[in-house]
PyMOL CGO cylinders between C-alpha atoms (Angstrom):
from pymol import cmd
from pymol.cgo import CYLINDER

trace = [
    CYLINDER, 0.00, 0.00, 0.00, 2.90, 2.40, 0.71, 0.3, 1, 1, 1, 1, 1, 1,
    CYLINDER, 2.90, 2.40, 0.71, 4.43, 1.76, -2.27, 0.3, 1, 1, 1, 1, 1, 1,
    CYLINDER, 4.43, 1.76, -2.27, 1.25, 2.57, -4.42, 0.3, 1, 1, 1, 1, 1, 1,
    CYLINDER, 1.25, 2.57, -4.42, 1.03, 5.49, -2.65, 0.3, 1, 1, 1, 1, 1, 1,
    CYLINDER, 1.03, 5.49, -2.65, 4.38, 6.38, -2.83, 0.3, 1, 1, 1, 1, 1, 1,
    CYLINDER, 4.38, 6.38, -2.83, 4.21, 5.92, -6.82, 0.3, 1, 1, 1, 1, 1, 1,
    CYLINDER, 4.21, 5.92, -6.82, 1.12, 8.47, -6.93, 0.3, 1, 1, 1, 1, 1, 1,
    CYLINDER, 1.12, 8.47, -6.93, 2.01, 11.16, -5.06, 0.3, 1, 1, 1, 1, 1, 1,
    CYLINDER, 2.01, 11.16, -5.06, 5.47, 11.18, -6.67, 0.3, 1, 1, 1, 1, 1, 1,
    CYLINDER, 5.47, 11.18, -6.67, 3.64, 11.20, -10.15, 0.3, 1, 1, 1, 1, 1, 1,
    CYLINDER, 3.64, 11.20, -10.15, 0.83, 13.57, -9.08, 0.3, 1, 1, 1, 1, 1, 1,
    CYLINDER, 0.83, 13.57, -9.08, 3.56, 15.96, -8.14, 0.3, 1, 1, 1, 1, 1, 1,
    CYLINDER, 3.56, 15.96, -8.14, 5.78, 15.73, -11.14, 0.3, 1, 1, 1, 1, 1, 1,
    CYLINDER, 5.78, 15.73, -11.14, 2.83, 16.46, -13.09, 0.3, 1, 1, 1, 1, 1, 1,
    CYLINDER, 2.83, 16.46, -13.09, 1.85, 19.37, -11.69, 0.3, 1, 1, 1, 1, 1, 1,
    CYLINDER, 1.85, 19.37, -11.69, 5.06, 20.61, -11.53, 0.3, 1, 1, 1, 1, 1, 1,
    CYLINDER, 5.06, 20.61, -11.53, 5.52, 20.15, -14.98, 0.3, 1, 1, 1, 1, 1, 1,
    CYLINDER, 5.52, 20.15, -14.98, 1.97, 20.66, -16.28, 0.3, 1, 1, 1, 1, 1, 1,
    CYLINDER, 1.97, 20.66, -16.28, 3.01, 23.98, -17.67, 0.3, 1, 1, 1, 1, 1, 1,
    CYLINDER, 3.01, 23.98, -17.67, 5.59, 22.84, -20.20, 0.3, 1, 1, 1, 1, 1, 1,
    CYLINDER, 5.59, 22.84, -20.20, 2.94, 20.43, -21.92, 0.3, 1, 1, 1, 1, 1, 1,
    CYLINDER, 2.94, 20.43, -21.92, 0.46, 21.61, -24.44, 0.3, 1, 1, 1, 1, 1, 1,
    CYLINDER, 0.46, 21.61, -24.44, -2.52, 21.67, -22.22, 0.3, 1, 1, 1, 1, 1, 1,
    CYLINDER, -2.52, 21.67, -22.22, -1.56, 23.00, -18.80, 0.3, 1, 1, 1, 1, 1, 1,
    CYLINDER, -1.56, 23.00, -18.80, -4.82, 23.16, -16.75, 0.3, 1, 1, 1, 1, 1, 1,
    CYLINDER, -4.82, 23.16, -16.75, -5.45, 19.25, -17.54, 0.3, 1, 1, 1, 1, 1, 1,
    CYLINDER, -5.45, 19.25, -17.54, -2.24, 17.72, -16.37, 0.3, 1, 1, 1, 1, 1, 1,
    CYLINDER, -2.24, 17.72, -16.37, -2.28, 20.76, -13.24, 0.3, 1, 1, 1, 1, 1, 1,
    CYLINDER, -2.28, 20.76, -13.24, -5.62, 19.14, -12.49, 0.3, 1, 1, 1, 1, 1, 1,
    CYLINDER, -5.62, 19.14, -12.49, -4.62, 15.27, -13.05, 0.3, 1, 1, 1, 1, 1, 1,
    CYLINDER, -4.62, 15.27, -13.05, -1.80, 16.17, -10.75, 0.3, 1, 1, 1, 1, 1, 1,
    CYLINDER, -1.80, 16.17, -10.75, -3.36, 17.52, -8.04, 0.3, 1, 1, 1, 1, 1, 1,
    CYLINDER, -3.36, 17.52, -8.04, -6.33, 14.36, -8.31, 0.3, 1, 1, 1, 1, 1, 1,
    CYLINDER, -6.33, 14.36, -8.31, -3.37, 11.97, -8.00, 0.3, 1, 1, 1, 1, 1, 1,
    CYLINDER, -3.37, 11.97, -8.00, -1.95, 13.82, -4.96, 0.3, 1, 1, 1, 1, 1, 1,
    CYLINDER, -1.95, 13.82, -4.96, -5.23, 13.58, -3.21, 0.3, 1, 1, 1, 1, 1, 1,
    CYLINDER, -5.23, 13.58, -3.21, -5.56, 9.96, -4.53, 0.3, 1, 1, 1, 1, 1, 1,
    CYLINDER, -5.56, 9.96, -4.53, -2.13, 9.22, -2.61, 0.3, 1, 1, 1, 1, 1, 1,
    CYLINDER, -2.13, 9.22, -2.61, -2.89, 10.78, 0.48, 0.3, 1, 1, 1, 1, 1, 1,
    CYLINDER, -2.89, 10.78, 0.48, -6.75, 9.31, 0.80, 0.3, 1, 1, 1, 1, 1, 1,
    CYLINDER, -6.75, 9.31, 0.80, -5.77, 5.59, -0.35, 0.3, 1, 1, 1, 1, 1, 1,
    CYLINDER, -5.77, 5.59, -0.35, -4.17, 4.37, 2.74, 0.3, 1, 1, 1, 1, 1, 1,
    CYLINDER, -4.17, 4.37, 2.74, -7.09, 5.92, 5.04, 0.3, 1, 1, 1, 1, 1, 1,
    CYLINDER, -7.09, 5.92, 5.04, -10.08, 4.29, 3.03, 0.3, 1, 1, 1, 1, 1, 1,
    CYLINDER, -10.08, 4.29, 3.03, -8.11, 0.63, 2.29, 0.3, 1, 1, 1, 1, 1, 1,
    CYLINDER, -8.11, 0.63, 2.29, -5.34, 0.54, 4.96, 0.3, 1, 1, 1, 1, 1, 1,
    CYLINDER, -5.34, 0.54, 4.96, -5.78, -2.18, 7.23, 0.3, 1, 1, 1, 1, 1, 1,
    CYLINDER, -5.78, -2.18, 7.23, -6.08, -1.20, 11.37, 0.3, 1, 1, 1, 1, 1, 1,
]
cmd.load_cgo(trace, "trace")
């Protein structure tokens, strides 16, 4: 589960960081900032307790 998560926030924040060098900026901004959240909410809604 960490690693998953790892993997998405380190992709949702390369996109965003880069989302401004590709042709349409406010799609990757917003795919990076979904994948972020995605990351961060994963391991409280399928972590085990």
């Amino acid at each position: 589960m960490f690693i998953v998560s790892l993997i998405l926030f380190v992709g949702g924040m390369l996109l965003t960081g880069l989302s401004f060098s590709f042709a349409a900026p406010g799609l990757f901004f917003a795919l990076g900032i979904l994948l972020v959240a995605a990351s961060l909410a994963l391991p409280f809604h399928f972590g085990t307790r």
